[in-house]
C-alpha positions as CSV (number, residue, x, y, z in Angstrom):
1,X,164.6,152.9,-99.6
2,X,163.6,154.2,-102.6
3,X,165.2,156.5,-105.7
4,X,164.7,158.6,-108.3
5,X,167.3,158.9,-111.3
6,X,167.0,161.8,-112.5
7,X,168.4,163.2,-116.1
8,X,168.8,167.1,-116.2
9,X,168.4,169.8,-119.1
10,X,164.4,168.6,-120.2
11,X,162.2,171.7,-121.2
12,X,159.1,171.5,-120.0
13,X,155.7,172.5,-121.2
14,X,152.2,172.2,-120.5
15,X,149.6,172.4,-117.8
16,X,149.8,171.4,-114.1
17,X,147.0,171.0,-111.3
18,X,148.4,171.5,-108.0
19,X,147.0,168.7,-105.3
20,X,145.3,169.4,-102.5
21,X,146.8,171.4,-99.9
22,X,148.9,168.8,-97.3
23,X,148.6,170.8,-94.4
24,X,145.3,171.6,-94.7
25,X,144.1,167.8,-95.4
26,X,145.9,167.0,-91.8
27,X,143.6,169.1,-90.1
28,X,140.2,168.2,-91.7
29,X,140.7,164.4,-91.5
30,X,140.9,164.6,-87.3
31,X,138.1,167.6,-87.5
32,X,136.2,164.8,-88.6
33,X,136.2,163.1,-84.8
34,X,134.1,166.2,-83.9
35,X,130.7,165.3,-84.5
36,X,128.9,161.4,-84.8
37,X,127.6,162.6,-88.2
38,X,128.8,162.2,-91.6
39,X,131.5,164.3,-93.0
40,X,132.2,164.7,-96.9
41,X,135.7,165.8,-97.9
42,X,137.1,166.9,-101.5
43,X,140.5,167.8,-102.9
44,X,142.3,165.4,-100.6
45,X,145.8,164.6,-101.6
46,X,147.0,161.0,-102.6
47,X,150.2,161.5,-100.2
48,X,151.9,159.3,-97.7
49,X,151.3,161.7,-94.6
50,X,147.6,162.0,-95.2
51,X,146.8,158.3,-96.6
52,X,148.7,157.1,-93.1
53,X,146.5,159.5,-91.2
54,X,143.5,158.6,-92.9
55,X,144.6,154.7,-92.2
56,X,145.3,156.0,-88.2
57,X,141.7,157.6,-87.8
58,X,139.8,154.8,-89.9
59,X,141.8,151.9,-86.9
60,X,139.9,154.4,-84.2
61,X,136.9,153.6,-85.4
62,X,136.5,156.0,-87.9
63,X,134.1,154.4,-91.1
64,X,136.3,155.7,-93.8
65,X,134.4,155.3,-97.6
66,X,136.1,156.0,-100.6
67,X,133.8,158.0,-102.9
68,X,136.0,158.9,-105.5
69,X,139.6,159.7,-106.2
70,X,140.6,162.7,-103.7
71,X,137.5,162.2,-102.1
72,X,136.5,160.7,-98.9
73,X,133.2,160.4,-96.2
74,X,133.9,159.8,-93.0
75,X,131.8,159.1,-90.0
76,X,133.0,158.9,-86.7
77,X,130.2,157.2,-84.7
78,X,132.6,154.3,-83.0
79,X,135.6,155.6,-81.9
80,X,137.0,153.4,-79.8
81,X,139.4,155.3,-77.2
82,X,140.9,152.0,-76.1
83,X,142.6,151.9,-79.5
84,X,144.6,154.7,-78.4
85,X,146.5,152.2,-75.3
86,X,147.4,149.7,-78.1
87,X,150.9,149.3,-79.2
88,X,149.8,149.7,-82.8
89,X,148.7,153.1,-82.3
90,X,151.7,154.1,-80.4
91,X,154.1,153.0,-83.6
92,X,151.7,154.6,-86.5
93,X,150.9,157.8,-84.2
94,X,154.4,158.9,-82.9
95,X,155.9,158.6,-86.5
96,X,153.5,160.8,-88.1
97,X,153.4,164.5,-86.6
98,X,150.2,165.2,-87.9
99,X,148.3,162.7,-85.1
100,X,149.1,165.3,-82.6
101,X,146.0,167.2,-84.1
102,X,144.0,164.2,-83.3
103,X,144.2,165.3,-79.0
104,X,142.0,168.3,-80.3
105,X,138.7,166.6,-80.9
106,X,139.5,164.0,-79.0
107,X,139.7,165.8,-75.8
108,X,136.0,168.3,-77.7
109,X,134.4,165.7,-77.8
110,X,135.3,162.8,-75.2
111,X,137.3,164.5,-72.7
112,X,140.1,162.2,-72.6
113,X,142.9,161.4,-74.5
114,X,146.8,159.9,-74.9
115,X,149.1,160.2,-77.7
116,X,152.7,159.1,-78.2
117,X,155.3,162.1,-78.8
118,X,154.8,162.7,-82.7
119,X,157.5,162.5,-85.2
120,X,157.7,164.2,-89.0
121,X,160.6,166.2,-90.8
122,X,164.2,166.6,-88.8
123,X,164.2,170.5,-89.8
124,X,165.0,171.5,-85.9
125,X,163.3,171.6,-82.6
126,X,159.7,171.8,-83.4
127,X,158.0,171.7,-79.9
128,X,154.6,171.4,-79.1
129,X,153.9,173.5,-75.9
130,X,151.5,175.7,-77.6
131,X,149.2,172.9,-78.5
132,X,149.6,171.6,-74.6
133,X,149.5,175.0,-72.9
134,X,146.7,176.0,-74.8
135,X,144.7,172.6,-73.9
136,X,145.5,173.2,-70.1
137,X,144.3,176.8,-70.3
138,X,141.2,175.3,-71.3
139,X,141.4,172.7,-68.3
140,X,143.0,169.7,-69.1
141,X,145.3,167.9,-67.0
142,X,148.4,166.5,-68.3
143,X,150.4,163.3,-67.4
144,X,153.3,162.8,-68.8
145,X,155.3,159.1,-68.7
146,X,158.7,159.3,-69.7
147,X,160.0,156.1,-69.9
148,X,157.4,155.5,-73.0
149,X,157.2,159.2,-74.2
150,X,153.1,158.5,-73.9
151,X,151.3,162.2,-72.8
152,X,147.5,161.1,-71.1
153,X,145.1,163.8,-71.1
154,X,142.4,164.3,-69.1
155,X,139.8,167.0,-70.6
156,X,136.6,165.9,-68.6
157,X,136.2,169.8,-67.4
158,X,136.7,172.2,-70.3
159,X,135.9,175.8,-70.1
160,X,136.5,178.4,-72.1
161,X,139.1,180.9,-71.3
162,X,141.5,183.6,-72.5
163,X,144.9,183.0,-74.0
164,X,147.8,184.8,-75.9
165,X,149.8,182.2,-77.6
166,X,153.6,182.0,-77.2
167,X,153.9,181.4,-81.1
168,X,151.3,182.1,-84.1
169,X,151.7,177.9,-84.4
170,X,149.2,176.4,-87.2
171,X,149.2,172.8,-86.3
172,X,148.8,174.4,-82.3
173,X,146.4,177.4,-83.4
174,X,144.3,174.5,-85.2
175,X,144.3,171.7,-82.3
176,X,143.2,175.0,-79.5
177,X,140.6,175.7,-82.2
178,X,139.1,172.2,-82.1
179,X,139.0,171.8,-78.4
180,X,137.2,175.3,-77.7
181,X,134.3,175.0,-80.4
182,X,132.6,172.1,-77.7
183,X,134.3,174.1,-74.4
184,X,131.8,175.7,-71.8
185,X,131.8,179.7,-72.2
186,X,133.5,181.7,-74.4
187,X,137.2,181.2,-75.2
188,X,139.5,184.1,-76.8
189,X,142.7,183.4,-78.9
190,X,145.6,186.3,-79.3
191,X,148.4,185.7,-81.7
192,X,146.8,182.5,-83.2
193,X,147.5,181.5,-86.7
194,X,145.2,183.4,-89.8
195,X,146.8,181.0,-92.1
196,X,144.4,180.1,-95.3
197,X,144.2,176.6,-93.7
198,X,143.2,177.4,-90.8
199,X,140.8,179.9,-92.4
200,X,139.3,176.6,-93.9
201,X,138.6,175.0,-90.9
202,X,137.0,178.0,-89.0
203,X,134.8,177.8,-92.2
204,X,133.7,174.7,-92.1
205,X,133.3,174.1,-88.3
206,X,131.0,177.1,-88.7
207,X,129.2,175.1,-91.2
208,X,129.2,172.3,-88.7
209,X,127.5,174.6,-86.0
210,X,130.8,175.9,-83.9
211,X,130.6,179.8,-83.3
212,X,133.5,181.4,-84.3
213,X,134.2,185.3,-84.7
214,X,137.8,186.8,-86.7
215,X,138.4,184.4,-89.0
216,X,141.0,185.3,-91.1
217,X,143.0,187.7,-87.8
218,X,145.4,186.6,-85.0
219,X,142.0,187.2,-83.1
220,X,139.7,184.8,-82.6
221,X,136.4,184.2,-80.3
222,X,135.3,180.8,-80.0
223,X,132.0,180.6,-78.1
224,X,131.6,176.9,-77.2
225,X,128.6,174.3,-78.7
226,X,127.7,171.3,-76.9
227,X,127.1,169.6,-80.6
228,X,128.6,169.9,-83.8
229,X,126.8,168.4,-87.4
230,X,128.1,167.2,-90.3
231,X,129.1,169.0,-93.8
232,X,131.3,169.2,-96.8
233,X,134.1,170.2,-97.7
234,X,136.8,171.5,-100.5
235,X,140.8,171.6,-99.4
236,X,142.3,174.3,-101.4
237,X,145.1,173.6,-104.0
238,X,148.7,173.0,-101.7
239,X,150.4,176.6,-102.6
240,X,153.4,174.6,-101.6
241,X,153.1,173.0,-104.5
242,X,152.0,175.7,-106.5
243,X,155.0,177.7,-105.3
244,X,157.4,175.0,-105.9
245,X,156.2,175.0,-109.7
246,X,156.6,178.2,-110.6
247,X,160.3,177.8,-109.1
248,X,160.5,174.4,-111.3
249,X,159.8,176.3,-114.2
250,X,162.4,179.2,-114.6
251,X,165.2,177.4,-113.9
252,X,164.3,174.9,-116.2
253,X,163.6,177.3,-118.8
254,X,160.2,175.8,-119.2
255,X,157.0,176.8,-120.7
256,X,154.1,175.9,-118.1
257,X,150.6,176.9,-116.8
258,X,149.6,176.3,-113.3
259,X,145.9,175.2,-113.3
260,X,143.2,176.3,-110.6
261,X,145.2,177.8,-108.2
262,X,143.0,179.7,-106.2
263,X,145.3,182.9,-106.5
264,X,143.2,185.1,-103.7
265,X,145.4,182.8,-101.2
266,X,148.2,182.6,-102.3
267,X,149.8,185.8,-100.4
268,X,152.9,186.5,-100.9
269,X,154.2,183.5,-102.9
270,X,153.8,184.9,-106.5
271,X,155.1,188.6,-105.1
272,X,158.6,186.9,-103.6
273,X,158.5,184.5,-107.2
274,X,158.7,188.0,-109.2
275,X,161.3,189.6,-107.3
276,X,163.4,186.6,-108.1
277,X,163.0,188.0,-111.9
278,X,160.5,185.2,-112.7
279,X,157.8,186.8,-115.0
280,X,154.3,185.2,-114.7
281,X,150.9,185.9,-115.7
282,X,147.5,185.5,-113.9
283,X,144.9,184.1,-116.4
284,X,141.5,183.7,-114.5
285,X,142.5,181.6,-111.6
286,X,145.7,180.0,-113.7
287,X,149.4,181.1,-113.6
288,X,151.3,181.1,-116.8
289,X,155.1,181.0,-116.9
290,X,156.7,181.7,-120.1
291,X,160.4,179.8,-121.1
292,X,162.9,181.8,-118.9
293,X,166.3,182.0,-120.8
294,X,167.8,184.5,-117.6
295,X,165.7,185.9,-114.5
296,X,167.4,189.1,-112.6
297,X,167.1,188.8,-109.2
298,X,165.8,192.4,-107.4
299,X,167.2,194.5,-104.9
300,X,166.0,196.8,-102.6
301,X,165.7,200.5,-103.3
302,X,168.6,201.6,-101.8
303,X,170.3,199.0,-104.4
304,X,171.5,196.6,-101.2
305,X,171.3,192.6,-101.4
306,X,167.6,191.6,-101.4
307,X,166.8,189.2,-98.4
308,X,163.9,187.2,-98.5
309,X,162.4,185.7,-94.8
310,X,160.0,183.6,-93.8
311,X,157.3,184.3,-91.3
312,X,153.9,183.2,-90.0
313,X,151.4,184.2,-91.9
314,X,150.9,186.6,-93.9
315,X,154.2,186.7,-94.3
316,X,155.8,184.5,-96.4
317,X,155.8,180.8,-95.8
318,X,158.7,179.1,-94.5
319,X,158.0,175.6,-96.5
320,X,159.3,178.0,-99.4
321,X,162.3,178.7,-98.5
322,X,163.9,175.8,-100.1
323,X,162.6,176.4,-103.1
324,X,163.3,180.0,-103.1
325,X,167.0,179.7,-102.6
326,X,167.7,176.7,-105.6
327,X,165.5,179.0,-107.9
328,X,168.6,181.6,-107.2
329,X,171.2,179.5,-107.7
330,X,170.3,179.9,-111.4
331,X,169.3,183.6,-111.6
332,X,171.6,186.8,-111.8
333,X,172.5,188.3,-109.0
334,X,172.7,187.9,-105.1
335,X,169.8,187.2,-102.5
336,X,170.2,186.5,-98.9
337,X,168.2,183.9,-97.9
338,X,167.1,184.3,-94.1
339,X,165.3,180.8,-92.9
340,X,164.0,182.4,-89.3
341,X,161.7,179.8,-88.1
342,X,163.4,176.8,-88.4
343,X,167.2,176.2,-87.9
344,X,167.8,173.1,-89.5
345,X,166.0,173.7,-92.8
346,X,169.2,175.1,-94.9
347,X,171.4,172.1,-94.3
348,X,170.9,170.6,-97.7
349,X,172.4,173.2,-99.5
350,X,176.1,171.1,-98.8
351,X,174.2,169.2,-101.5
352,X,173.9,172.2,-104.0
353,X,177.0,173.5,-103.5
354,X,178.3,170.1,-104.8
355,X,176.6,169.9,-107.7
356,X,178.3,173.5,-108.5
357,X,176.0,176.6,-106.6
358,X,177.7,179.4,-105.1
359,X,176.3,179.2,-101.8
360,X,177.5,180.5,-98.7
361,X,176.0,179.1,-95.4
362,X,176.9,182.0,-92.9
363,X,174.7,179.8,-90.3
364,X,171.5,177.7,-89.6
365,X,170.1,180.4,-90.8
366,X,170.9,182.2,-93.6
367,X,172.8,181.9,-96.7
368,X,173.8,183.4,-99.7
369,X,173.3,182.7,-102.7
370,X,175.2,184.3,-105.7
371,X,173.2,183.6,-109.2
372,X,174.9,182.1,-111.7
373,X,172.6,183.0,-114.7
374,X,172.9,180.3,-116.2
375,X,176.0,180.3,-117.5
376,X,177.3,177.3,-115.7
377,X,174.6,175.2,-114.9
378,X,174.8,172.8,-112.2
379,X,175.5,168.7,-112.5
380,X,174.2,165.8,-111.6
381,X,175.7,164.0,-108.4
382,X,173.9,161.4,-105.9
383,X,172.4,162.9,-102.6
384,X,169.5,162.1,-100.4
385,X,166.6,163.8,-99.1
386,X,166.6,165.0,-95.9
387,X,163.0,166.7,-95.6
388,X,159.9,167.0,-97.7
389,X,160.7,170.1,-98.8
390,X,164.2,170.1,-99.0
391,X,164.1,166.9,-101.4
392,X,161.6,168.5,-103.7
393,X,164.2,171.9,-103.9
394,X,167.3,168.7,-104.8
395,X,164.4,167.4,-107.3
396,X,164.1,170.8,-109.2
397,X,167.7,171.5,-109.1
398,X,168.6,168.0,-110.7
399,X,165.8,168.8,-113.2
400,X,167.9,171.8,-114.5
401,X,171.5,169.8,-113.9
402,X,173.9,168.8,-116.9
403,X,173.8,164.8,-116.1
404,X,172.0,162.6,-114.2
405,X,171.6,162.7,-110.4
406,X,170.1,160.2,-108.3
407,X,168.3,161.2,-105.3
408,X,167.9,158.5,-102.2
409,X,165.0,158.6,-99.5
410,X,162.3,160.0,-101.4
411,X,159.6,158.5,-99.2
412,X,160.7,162.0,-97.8
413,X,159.0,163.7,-100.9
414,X,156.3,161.3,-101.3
415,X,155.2,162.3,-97.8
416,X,154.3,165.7,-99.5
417,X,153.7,165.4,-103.2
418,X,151.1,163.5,-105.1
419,X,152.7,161.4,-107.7
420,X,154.7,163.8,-108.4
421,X,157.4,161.6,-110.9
422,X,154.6,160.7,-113.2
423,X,153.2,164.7,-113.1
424,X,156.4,165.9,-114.1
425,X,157.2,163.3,-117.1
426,X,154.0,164.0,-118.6
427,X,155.6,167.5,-119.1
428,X,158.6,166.7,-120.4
429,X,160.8,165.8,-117.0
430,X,163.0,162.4,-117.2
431,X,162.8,160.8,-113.7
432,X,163.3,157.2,-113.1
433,X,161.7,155.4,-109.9
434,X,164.5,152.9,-108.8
């Protein structure tokens, strides 16, 4: 298990290029099981869940070539469903939650399919019946074996149908998507996710020869192709990341500029940012952040606590949330922080209140925080990572921390973010791989 040292109170300055976006990289890479023909694919991020998935989808036959750094053809002309029985699958595919969108054009394109229940972040109970009741609407049959946690799908008859999803799910809104480009008939999707992700791959599987109409709304028609071609293909920057930066810099009173970040997708991310206090400029397509020395958190007009919540898109994103709330542990004032979507998600703040925030957890799902304006600033202690997100709000905070902290478990952040230790030093930061 690895750690970072980290030694607090470094100003940074200078310019930052967010990677590609994570979530959307997961989807692309399985897209690419859709068609026999060559798929070209930009911008994708030098992570641990996307190089594994990459590795996962090149052992089913994938040809995977390397063109350049962050990009990557692929061609999917021998997939070889046998794979999928082995016991090497079954380790790599249930530890990586991301291989559940592989069932999607697996089941398109070959009617079958089996996958082992996935893993991914402990941040609560993160079920995966809209994926599976969206595939049976379509047709497919479902056997389930319990003592090896192995689902086998049988797809052979797909046709399209109508469906109102239980919950605007990406990662389920994205596998339906997949199946129902190559289903018989029409197929109509209510409540699916708009995200900009899954905006992407509408785009491109329209550019592949799927028929898709309301791209971009919670209601989409999919009228199904018997073939799909190849294309290429540009991930957006992560936002995540993006987010996570502008964060990074006010409470570390730094001086920074955000390169290329595609601000027409952002949403609400730079809105929520500003209400924090945090001032920021839109240059072109780049977001500047001057050296805050105090941020005011807002309230609402009535003058009550502001609360910021998550919630599917376009509201604002819940892999924020973390972020949000250590970026008030340094600002004046009071927010309360209200993590709806996922209950788990706020447990590491036991970690921030011991390195000195005034944070009160009123329950899995929301907490306090009461600004300390930097007037005490927090200290360095030893904690671990429990999430992707999570361990990159513990980084941040022990970037702004008197002392040194050493964080344990960051394969939990380099699941996420792109060499993100060497990014930051070459700004100023002072973290140690141990």
């Amino acid at each position: 298990m690895a750690s970072f040292e980290v030694k607090g109170g470094n100003r940074l300055k200078g310019e930052i290029t967010p990677q590609g976006a994570k979530n959307e990289a997961l989807q692309i890479i399985c897209a690419t099981l859709l068609t026999a023909q060559p798929m070209t694919v930009h911008n994708i991020p030098f992570i641990r869940d996307v190089n594994r998935l990459i590795e996962l989808v090149g052992e089913i036959g994938v040809e995977v070539t390397k063109l350049k750094e962050g990009s990557y053809r692929f061609q999917a002309t021998q997939v070889n469903l046998d794979y999928l029985a082995s016991p090497e699958y079954q380790k790599k595919a249930s530890s990586l939650r991301g291989s559940v969108m592989l069932l999607g054009p697996l089941l398109a394109r070959f009617g079958r399919s089996r996958i082992p229940k996935p893993g991914g972040d402990k941040i609560g109970r993160r079920r995966l019946d809209t994926h599976f009741l969206g595939f049976q609407r379509l047709g497919a049959k479902f056997n389930y074996d319990v003592k090896t946690n192995i689902y086998d799908v049988d797809a052979t008859q797909l046709e399209g149908t109508y469906m109102h999803l239980d919950e605007a799910s990406v990662t389920g809104t994205a596998n339906i998507i997949m199946t129902a480009v190559m289903a018989k008939g029409t197929t109509t999707i209510y409540h699916a996710a708009c995200e900009p992700y899954i905006q992407q791959l509408c785009q491109m599987l329209v550019r592949m020869g799927a028929k898709i109409d309301g791209i971009g709304s919670n209601l989409l028609r999919i009228t199904g192709v018997t073939e799909l071609g190849g294309t290429e293909h540009t991930m957006l920057p992560d936002m995540i990341e993006i987010g996570s930066f502008i964060g990074m810099a006010a409470i570390t009173n730094s001086e920074l500029t955000i390169k290329n970040c595609r601000i027409d997708q952002l949403g609400l991310i730079p809105h929520m940012f500003k209400r924090l206090g945090i001032q920021m400029e839109f240059r072109n397509d780049d977001i500047y952040i001057p050296a805050h020395e105090h941020y005011e958190i807002d309230t609402f007009m009535d003058g009550s606590i502001l609360t910021v919540a998550d919630a599917p898109w376009p509201g604002f994103t819940p892999d924020l949330m973390s972020i949000i709330l250590v970026t008030a542990t340094q600002a004046k004032g009071t927010v309360l922080v209200h993590q709806k979507m996922f209950e788990s998600r706020l447990f590491f703040v036991d970690k921030l209140i011991d390195m000195g925030a005034q944070i009160i957890l009123n329950d899995p799902h929301r907490a306090t925080v009461i600004g300390l304006d930097k007037q005490i600033m927090l200290r360095g202690i030893r904690m671990t990572s429990p999430d992707i997100r999570a361990g990159v709000a513990l980084l941040i905070a022990a970037m702004s921390a008197e002392g040194t902290s050493i964080i344990d478990n960051i394969e939990q952040i380099d699941r996420g973010y792109q060499y993100i230790d060497q990014r930051l030093n070459a700004l100023g930061a002072d973290i140690t791989r141990l």
